[in-house]
MARDRENMAR-97357 format. One line per field, with one value per residue (C-alpha): y, z, x. Coordinates in steps of 0.2 Angstrom, whole numbers, padded with zeros to 4 digits. Layout:
# residues N
yy	[Y	...]
zz	[Z	...]
xx	[X	...]
***
This chain:
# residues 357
yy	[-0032	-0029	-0043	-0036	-0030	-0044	-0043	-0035	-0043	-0034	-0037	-0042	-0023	-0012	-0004	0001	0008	0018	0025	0032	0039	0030	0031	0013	0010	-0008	-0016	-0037	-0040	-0029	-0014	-0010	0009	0020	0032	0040	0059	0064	0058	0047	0057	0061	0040	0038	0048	0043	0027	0032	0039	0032	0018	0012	-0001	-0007	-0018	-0032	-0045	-0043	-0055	-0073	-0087	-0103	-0118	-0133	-0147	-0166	-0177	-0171	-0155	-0149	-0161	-0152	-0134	-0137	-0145	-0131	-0115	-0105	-0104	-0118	-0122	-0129	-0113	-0114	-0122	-0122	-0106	-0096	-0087	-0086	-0076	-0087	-0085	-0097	-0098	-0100	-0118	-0109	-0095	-0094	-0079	-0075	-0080	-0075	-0070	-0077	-0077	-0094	-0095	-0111	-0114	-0131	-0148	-0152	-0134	-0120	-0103	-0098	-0082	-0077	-0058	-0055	-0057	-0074	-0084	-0096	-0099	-0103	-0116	-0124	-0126	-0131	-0135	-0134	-0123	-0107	-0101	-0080	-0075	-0082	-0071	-0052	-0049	-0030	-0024	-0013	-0006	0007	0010	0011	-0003	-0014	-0004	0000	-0016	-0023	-0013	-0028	-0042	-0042	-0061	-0053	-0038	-0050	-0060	-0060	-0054	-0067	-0078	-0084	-0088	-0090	-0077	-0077	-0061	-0060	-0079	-0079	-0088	-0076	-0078	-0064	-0064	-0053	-0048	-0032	-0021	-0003	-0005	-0002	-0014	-0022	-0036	-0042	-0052	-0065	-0062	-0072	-0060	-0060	-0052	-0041	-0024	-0023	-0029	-0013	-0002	-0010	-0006	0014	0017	0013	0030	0016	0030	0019	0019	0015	0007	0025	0022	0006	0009	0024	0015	-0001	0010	0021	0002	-0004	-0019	-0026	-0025	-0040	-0033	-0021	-0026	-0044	-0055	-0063	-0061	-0054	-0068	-0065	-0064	-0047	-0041	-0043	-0056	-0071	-0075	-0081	-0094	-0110	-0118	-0132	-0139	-0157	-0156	-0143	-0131	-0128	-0118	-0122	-0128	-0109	-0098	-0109	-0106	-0088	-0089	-0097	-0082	-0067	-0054	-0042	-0030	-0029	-0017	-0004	0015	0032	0049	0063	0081	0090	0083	0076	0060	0047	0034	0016	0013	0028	0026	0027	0038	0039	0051	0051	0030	0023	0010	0004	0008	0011	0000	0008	0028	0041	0056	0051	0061	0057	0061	0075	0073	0058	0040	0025	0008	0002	-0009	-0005	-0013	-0023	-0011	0006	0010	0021	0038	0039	0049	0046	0054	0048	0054	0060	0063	0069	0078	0072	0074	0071	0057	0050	0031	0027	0014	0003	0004	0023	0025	0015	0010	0018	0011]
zz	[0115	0108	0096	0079	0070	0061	0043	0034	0020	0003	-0010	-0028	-0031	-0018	-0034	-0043	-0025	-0023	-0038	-0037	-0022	-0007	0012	0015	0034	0042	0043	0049	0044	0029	0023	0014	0007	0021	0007	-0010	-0016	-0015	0004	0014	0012	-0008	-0008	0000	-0006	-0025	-0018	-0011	-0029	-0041	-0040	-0032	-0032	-0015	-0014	-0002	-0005	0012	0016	0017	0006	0012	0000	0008	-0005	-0007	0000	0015	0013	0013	0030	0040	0037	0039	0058	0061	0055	0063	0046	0036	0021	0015	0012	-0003	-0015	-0028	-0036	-0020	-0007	0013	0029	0042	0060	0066	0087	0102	0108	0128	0127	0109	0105	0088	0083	0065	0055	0037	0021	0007	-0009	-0014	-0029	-0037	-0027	-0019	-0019	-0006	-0002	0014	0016	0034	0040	0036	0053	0059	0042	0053	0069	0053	0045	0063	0062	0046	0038	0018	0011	0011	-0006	-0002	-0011	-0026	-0031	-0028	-0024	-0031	-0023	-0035	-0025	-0030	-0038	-0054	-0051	-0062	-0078	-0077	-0074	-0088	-0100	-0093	-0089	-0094	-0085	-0070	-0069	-0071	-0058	-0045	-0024	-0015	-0031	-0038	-0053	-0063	-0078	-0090	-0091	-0102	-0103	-0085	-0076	-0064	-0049	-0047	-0031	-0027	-0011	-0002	0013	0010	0010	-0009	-0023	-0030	-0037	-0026	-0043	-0038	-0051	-0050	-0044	-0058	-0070	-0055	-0059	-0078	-0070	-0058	-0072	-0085	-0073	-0067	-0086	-0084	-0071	-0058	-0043	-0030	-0012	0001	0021	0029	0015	0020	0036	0036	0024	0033	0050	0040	0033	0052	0048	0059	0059	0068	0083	0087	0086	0083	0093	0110	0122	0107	0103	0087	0098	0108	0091	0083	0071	0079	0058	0056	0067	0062	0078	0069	0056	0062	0061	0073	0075	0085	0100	0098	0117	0126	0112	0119	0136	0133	0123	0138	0149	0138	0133	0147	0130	0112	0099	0093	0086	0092	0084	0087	0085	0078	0067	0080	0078	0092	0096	0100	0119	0125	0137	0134	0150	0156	0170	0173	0173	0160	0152	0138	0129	0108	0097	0083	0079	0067	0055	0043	0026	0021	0035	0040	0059	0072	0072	0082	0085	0104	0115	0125	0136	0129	0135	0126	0111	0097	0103	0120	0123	0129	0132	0125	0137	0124	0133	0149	0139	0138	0120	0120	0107	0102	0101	0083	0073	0063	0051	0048	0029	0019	0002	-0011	-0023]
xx	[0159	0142	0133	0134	0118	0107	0109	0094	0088	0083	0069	0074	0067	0080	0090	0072	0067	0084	0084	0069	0074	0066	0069	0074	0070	0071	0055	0053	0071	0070	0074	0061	0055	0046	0042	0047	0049	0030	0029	0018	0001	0005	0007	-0009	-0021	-0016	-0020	-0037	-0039	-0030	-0018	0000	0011	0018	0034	0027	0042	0045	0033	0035	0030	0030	0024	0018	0013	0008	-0005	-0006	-0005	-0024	-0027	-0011	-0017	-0035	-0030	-0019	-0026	-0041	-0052	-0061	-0051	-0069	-0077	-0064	-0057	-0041	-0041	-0045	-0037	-0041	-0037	-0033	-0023	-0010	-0014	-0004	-0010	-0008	-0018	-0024	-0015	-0013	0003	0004	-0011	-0009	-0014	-0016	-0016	-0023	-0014	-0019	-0027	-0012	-0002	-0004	0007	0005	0010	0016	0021	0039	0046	0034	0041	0052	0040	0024	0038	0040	0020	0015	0034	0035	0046	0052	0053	0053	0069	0063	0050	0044	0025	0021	0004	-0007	-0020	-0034	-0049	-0039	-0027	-0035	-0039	-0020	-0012	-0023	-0012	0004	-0009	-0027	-0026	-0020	-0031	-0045	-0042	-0057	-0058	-0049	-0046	-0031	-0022	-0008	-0001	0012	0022	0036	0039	0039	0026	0017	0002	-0009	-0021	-0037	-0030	-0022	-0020	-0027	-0045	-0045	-0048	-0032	-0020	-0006	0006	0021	0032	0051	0066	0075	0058	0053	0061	0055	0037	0040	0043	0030	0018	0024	0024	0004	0004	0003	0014	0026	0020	0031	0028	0021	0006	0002	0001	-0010	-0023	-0022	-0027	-0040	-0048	-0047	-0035	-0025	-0005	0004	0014	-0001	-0018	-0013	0002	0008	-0007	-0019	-0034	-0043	-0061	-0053	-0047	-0065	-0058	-0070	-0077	-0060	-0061	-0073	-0075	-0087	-0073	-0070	-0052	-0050	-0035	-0021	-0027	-0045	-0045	-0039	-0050	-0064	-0061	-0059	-0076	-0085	-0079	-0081	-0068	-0063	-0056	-0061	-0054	-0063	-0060	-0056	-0057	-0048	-0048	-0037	-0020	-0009	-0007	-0009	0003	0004	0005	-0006	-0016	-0035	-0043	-0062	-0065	-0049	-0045	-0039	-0050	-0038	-0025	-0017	-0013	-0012	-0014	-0012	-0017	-0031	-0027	-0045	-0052	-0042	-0041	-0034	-0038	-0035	-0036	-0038	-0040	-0055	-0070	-0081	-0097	-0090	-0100	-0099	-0101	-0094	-0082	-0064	-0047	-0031	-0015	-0002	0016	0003	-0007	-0027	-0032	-0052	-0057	-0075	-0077	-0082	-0088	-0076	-0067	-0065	-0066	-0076	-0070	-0079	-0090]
***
């Protein structure tokens, strides 16, 4: 007898989503939209140009409050809570205390002196509780994404507050009698608003906003404009094994802050000794995509591998993100091995577009 599937959980936003037509695909636990009717690249390049809205609900939120609360995440977390303050949000990675490995890498709202939502990947929600604790308070609220370099001008038409609200800031909106958080933060490489609104408001915030000429995007989007931006995706450039100084994300961690972090101990000694791989990029010619898991040849050895690949609709041609040695710069050239077949690729500076403007 086989162990029946795990129940996917759905985002207070799954009927708007179906009736618009969206591909529902599993994602973290989820079944979230892969894409609507205009397609991945449509979704991508109105993003690049104009603006979306991405159903994020997927990820978690996990509010962890009190006294104490600033003291426990500043001891655990990689980043220095004291480059902010209330009002701000913050990258930070949560590491393995063996081998420093990144076990989630997290977003934070600092909400008010004594309030924070930390804001793990959909499917690292229960191992960040057993970390930090608080509560999980995910299935209360919908976080709709508005990315774009018209995503404020059109969500100032349903919340100048919340179209206001600065990079990496955060505050709170009203919206219908409902009270809202609006956060300077996204995943596309464009400028944008990620809004916490609760559930049950959720689906007349979706459609307030798409009656602005704001376009759904679903998860194919967001993936290729997180790989066009360089960002890394939990599970591929991040994860068991992955530290945040092989995947170039060293500013995150403040090794001066007295408190210390979890993990500080292994990241140092992997400092002392150097990274034998660093991400970098790789260009293809051509449209075929590559994929996770190739392997990345030099004179016929292979030197590293994929993390993450795929067709660039800006740029019209393959990208990738890969694990390489450190000595390999810009402009060397490579091979990626797809399915046996060498496809030549060019080592490239990161990331590979640059957010216009």
């Amino acid at each position: 007898m086989t162990d029946p599937e795990p129940t996917l959980r759905h985002s207070p936003l799954d009927s708007v989503h179906r009736a618009l037509g969206a591909k529902m695909v599993p994602f973290g636990g989820w079944e979230m939209p892969l894409s609507y009717a205009g397609g991945t690249i449509v979704e991508h390049t109105t993003c690049r140009e104009d603006a979306v809205v991405f159903d994020v609900s997927h990820l978690g939120t996990v509010r962890v409050e009190g006294d104490g609360a600033r003291d426990l995440l500043q001891s655990t977390l990689t980043n220095d809570l004291d480059k902010i303050s209330p009002g701000r949000a913050q990258y930070t990675h949560l590491l393995d205390d063996v081998d420093g490995s990144v076990l989630d890498d997290i977003i934070v709202w600092w909400l008010s002196e004594t309030v924070f939502d930390v804001m793990p990947n959909a499917s690292n929600t229960v191992r960040v509780r057993k970390a930090i604790g608080g509560t999980d308070v995910t299935a209360s609220r919908a976080i709709l994404a508005v990315q774009g370099p018209n995503a404020r001008e059109r969500l100032a038409v349903v919340s100048p507050e919340a179209a206001a609200v600065g990079r990496f800031r955060v505050t709170g909106f009203s919206w219908n009698g409902a009270e809202c958080v609006a956060a300077g933060t996204g995943y596309t490489g464009e400028d944008g608003v990620e809004c916490r609104v609760p559930a049950e408001v959720a689906p007349a915030f979706w459609e307030t906003l798409m009656a602005t000429g704001v376009a759904p995007a679903g998860l194919g989007a967001r993936d290729t404009l997180r790989l066009e931006a360089a960002l890394p995706l939990h599970g591929h450039e991040l994860g068991p094994g992955i530290t945040p100084l092989e995947a170039g994300l060293e500013w995150v961690v403040s090794w001066g802050k007295a408190e210390g972090f979890r993990g500080k101990e292994a990241l140092e000694r992997q400092k002392k000794a150097g990274v034998s791989r660093r991400l970098g990029g790789l260009a293809t010619e051509g449209r075929q995509p590559p994929r996770a898991g190739a392997s990345v040849l030099q004179d016929g050895r292979q030197v590293g591998e994929v993390t993450s690949g795929n067709f660039s609709p800006v740029l019209g041609h393959g990208i990738a993100l890969a694990f390489l040695p450190p000595g390999i710069a810009p402009g060397a050239g490579a091979e990626i091995d797809l399915r046996g077949k060498p496809v030549h690729a060019t080592v490239v500076s990161l990331p590979f577009v640059e957010k216009k403007g």
